[in-house]
NUDREN-317541 format. One record per residue (C-alpha): x, y, z; residue number from 1; residue in one letter. Coordinates in steps of 0.1 Angstrom, whole numbers, plus 5000, padded with zeros to 4 digits. Layout:
((X, Y, Z), NUM, A),
...
***
This chain:
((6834, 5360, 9146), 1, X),
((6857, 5340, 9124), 2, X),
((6850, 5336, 9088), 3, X),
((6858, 5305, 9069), 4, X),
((6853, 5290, 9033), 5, X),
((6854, 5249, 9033), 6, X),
((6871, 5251, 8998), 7, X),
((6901, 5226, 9011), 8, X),
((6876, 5204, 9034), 9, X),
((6859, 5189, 9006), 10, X),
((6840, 5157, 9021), 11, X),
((6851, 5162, 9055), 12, X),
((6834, 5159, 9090), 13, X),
((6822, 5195, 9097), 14, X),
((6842, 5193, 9133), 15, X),
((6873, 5174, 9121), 16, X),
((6874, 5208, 9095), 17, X),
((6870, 5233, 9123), 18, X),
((6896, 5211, 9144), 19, X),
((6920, 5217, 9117), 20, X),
((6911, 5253, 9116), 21, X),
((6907, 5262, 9152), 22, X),
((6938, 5250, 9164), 23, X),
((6936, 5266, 9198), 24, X),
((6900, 5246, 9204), 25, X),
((6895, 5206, 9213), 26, X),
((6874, 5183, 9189), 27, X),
((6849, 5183, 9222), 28, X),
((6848, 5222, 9224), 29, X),
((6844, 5224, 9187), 30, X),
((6812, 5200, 9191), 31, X),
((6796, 5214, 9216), 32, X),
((6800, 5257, 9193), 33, X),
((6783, 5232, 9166), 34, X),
((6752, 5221, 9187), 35, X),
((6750, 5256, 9207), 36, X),
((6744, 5271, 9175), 37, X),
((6777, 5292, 9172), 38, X),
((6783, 5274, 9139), 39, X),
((6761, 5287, 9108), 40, X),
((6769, 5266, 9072), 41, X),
((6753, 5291, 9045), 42, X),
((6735, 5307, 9067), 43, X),
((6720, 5269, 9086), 44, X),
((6729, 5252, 9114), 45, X),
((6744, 5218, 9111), 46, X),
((6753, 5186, 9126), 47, X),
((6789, 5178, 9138), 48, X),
((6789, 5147, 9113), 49, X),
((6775, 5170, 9081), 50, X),
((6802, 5163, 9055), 51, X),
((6811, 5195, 9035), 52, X),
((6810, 5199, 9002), 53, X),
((6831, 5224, 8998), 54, X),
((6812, 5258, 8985), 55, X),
((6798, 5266, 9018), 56, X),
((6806, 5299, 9038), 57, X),
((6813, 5291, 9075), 58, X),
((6811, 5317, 9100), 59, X),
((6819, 5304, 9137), 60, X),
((6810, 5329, 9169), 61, X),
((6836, 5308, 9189), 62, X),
((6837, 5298, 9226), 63, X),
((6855, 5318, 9253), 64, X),
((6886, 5292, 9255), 65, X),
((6888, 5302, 9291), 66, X),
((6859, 5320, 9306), 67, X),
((6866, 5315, 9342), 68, X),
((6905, 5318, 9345), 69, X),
((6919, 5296, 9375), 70, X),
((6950, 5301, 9395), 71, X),
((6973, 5274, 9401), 72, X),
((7001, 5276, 9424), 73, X),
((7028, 5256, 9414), 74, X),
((7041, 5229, 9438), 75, X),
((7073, 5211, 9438), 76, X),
((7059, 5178, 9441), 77, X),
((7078, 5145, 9429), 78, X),
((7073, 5135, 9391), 79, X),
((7083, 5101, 9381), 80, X),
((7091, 5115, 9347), 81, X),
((7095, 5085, 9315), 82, X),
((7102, 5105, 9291), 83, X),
((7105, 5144, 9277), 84, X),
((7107, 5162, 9245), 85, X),
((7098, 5193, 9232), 86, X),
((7063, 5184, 9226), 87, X),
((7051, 5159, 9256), 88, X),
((7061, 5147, 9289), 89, X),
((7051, 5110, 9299), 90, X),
((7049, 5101, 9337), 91, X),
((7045, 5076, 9360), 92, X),
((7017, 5091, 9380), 93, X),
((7019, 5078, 9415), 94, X),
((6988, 5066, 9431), 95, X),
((6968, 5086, 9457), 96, X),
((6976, 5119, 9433), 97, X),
((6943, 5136, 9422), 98, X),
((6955, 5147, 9384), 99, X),
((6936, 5180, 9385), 100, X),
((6922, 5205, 9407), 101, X),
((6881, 5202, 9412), 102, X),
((6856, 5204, 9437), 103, X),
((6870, 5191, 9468), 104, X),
((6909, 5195, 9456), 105, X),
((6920, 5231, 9450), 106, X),
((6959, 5221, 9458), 107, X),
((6983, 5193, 9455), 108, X),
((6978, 5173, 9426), 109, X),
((6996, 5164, 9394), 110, X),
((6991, 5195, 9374), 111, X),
((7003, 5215, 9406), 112, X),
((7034, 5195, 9403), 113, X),
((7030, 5201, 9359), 114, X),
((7031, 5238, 9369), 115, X),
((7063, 5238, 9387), 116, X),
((7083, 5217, 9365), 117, X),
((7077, 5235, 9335), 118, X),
((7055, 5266, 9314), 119, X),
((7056, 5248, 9285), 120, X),
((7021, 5232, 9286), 121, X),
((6988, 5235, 9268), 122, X),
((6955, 5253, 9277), 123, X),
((6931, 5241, 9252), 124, X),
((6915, 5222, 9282), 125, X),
((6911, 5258, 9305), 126, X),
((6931, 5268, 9332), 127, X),
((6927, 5245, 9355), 128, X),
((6941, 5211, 9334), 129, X),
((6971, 5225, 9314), 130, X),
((6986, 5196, 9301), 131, X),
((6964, 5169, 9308), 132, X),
((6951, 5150, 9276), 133, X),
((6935, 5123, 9295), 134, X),
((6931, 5113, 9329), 135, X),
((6940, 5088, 9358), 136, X),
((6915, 5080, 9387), 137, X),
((6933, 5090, 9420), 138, X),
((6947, 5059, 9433), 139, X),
((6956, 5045, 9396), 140, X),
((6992, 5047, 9387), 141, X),
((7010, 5045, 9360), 142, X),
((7016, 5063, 9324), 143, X),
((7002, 5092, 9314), 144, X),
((7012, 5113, 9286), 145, X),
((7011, 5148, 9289), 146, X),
((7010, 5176, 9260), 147, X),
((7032, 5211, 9257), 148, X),
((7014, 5223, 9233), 149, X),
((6977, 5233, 9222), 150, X),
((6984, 5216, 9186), 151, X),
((7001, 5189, 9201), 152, X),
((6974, 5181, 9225), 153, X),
((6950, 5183, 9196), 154, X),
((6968, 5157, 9176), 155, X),
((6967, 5132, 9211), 156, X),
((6933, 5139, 9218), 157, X),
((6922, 5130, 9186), 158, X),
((6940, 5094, 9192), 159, X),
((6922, 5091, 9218), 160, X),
((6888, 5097, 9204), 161, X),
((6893, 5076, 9175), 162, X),
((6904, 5047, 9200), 163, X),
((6942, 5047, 9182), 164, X),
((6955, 5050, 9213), 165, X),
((6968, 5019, 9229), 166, X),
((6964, 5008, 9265), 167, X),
((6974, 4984, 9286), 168, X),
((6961, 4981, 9326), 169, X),
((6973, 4952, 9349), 170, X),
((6950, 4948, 9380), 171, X),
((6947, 4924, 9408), 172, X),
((6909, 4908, 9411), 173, X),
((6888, 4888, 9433), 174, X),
((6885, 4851, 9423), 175, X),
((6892, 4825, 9394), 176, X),
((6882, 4841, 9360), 177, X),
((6856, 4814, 9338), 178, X),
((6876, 4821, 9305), 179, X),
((6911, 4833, 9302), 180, X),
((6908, 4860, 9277), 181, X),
((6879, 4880, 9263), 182, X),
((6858, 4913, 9254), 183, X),
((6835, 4928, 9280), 184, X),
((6810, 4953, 9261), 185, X),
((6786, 4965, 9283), 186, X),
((6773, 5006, 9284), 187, X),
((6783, 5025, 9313), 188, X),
((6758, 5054, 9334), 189, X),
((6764, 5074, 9362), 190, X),
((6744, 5062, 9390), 191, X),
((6713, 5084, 9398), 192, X),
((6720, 5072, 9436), 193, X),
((6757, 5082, 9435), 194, X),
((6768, 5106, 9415), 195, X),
((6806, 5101, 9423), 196, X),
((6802, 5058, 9413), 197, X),
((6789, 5042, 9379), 198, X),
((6776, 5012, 9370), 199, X),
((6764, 4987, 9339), 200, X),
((6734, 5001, 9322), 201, X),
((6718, 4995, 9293), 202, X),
((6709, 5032, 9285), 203, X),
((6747, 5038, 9293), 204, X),
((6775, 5050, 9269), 205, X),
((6792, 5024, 9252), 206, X),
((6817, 5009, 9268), 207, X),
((6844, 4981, 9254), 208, X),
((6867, 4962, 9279), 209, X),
((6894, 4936, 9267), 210, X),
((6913, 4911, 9291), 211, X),
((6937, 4886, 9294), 212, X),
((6942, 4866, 9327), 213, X),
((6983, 4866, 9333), 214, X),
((6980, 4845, 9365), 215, X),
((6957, 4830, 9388), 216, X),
((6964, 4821, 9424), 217, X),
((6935, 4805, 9448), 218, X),
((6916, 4836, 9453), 219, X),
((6931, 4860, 9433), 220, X),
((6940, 4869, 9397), 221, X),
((6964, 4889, 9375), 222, X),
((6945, 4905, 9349), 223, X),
((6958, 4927, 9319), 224, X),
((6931, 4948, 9304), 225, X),
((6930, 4968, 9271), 226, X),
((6904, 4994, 9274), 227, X),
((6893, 5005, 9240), 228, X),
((6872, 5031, 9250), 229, X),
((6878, 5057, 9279), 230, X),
((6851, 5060, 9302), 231, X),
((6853, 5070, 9337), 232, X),
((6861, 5041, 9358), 233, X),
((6857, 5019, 9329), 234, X),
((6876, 4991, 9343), 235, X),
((6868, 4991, 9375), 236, X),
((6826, 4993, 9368), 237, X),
((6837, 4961, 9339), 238, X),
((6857, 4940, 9364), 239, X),
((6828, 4946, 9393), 240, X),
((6802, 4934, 9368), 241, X),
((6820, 4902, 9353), 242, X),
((6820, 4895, 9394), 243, X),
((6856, 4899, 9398), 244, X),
((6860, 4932, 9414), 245, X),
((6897, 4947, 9414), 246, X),
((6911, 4942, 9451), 247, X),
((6910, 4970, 9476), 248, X),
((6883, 4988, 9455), 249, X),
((6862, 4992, 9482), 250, X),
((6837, 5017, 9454), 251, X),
((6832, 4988, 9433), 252, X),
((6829, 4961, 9459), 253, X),
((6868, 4949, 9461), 254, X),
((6868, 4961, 9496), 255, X),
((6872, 4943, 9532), 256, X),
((6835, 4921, 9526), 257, X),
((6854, 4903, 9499), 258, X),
((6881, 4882, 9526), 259, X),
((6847, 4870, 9547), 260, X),
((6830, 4836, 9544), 261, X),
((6866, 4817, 9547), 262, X),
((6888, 4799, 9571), 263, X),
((6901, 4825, 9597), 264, X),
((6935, 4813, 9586), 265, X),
((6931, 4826, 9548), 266, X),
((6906, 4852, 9561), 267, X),
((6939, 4868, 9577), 268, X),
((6956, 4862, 9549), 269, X),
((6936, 4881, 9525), 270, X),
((6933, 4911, 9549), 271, X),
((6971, 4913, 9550), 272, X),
((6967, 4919, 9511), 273, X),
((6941, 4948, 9518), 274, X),
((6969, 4961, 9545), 275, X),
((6997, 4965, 9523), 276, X),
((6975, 4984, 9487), 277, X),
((6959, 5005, 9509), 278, X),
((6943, 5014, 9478), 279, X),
((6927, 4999, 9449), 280, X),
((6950, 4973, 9428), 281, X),
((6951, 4988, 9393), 282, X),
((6980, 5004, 9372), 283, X),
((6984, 5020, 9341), 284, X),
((7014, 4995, 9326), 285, X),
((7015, 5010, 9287), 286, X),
((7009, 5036, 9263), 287, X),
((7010, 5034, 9225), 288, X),
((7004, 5057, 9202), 289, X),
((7016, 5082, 9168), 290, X),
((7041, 5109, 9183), 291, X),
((7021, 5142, 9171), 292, X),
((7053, 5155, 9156), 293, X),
((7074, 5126, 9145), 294, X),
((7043, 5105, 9130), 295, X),
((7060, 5074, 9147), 296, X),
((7048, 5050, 9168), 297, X),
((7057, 5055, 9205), 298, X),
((7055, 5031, 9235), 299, X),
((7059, 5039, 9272), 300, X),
((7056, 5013, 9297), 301, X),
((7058, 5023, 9336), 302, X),
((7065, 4991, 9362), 303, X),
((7044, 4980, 9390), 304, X),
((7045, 4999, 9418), 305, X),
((7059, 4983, 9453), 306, X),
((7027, 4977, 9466), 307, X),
((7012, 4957, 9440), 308, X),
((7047, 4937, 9438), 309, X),
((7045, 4929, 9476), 310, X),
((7013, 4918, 9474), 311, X),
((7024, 4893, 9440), 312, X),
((7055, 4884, 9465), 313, X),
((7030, 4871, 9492), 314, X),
((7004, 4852, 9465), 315, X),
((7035, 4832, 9451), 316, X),
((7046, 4824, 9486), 317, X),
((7012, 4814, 9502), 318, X),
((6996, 4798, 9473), 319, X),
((7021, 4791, 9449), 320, X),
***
């Protein structure tokens, strides 16, 4: 049990106090002690959002950080490393690289590699994702930022939450966009039918997409996007649903159907696109946000990968 008094949280969030407190716990770990009932406020149970007023007795029966311990072996696999001080690591995460060990993927992803670089690397996340703050989809490179320790990755993953964080995606799409630049807000669900895809739903979590078409070719566009929240497979549900799926993304209809219904000659030209991704056409290209321990504003940017230049190589020289 661990015994507080909310004397110096006067008018604050009951799990933005604990965070403060609980250093070694995330803001989504904290929630979830607060709606299990492992959080008692005079005696009461509260919400997450009750703001204290400063009298009250907290006593917290906290969460086993780490209740099923997992083994990593360390792996000396490449990292494209940005940038590295004593409190994060930013990368360059290449795609095809699963960025944790799961179901399906015990070995031979990103934090396998985390583990053999370096110790220095947080746990608040369990066992399994030291490190990781936030999360690429396997075949999405670019920028990640990656946290040494547990009060450093607190102080990120709080950025995150409160959509400070900064982010900037290029992708390739199917098609001619209607309007050069705009917001797409539409909720995001699991689908009942797939459990590994998502889709736009109404009952969905909230979901907020910006975009800004950089180039457009005859059947394919240069998109940045600015996703201002993080769900999984944000962009790629967003793009799929404006009816410009990203190219390759054979999940969200980007895949091999897409270069049908033309001329055999541009037919063949659209497969040679799909031949040289090999994967879906979307990169992480910035990340902004507050260094935890300098309280400056820091920006990493990470350049397109070879594939997606080669296939931006053959657009210009087909279509101009």
């Amino acid at each position: 049990m661990v015994n507080l008094t909310a004397s110096s949280g006067i008018n604050m969030r009951l799990d933005k106090y604990l965070s403060d407190q609980l250093v070694d716990y995330s803001r989504s770990q904290i929630q979830a002690m607060i709606q299990d009932g492992k959080v008692m406020i005079d005696g009461r149970k509260e919400k997450s959002s009750y703001r204290l007023q400063g009298s009250e007795a907290i006593v917290v029966d906290p969460i086993e950080s780490q209740p099923h311990p997992v083994i990593i072996e360390p792996q000396d696999i490449p990292l494209s490393i940005i940038y590295e001080d004593d409190a994060i690591l930013v990368i360059n995460k290449q795609s095809g690289l699963v960025v944790h060990p799961g179901t399906g993927q015990k070995d031979n992803t990103l934090v396998n590699g985390l583990m053999f670089y370096t110790s220095a690397l947080s746990d608040i996340n369990g066992s399994n994702r030291p490190g990781i703050v936030h999360r690429l989809d396997q075949d999405t490179s670019g920028v990640m930022v990656i946290a040494k320790t547990n009060l450093v990755h607190r102080k990120i993953a709080e950025q995150f939450e409160n959509k400070q964080v900064k982010k900037t995606y290029i992708g390739l799409t199917w098609g001619i966009w209607t309007e050069n630049e705009g917001l797409i807000d539409e909720p995001i669900k699991r689908k009942r039918s797939d459990p590994t895809s998502f889709n736009v739903d109404e009952t969905g979590r909230k979901a907020t997409t910006g975009y800004k078409i950089e180039r457009a070719w005859r059947y394919i566009s240069k998109v940045q996007f600015y996703p201002k929240t993080g769900r999984t497979h944000q962009i790629r549900v967003h793009a799929d649903h404006m009816g410009h799926p990203i190219v390759a993304d054979k999940k969200y209809g980007g895949g091999e159907n897409r270069t049908k219904g033309f001329l055999p000659e541009v037919t063949k030209e659209l497969r040679q696109v799909l031949t040289i991704l090999e994967r879906h056409a979307l990169h992480a290209m910035s990340l902004e946000f507050v260094h935890p321990e300098t309280a400056t504003t820091v920006s990493f940017q990470a350049p397109l990968p070879d594939d997606i230049n080669s296939v931006i190589k053959l657009l210009n020289e087909k279509y101009g």
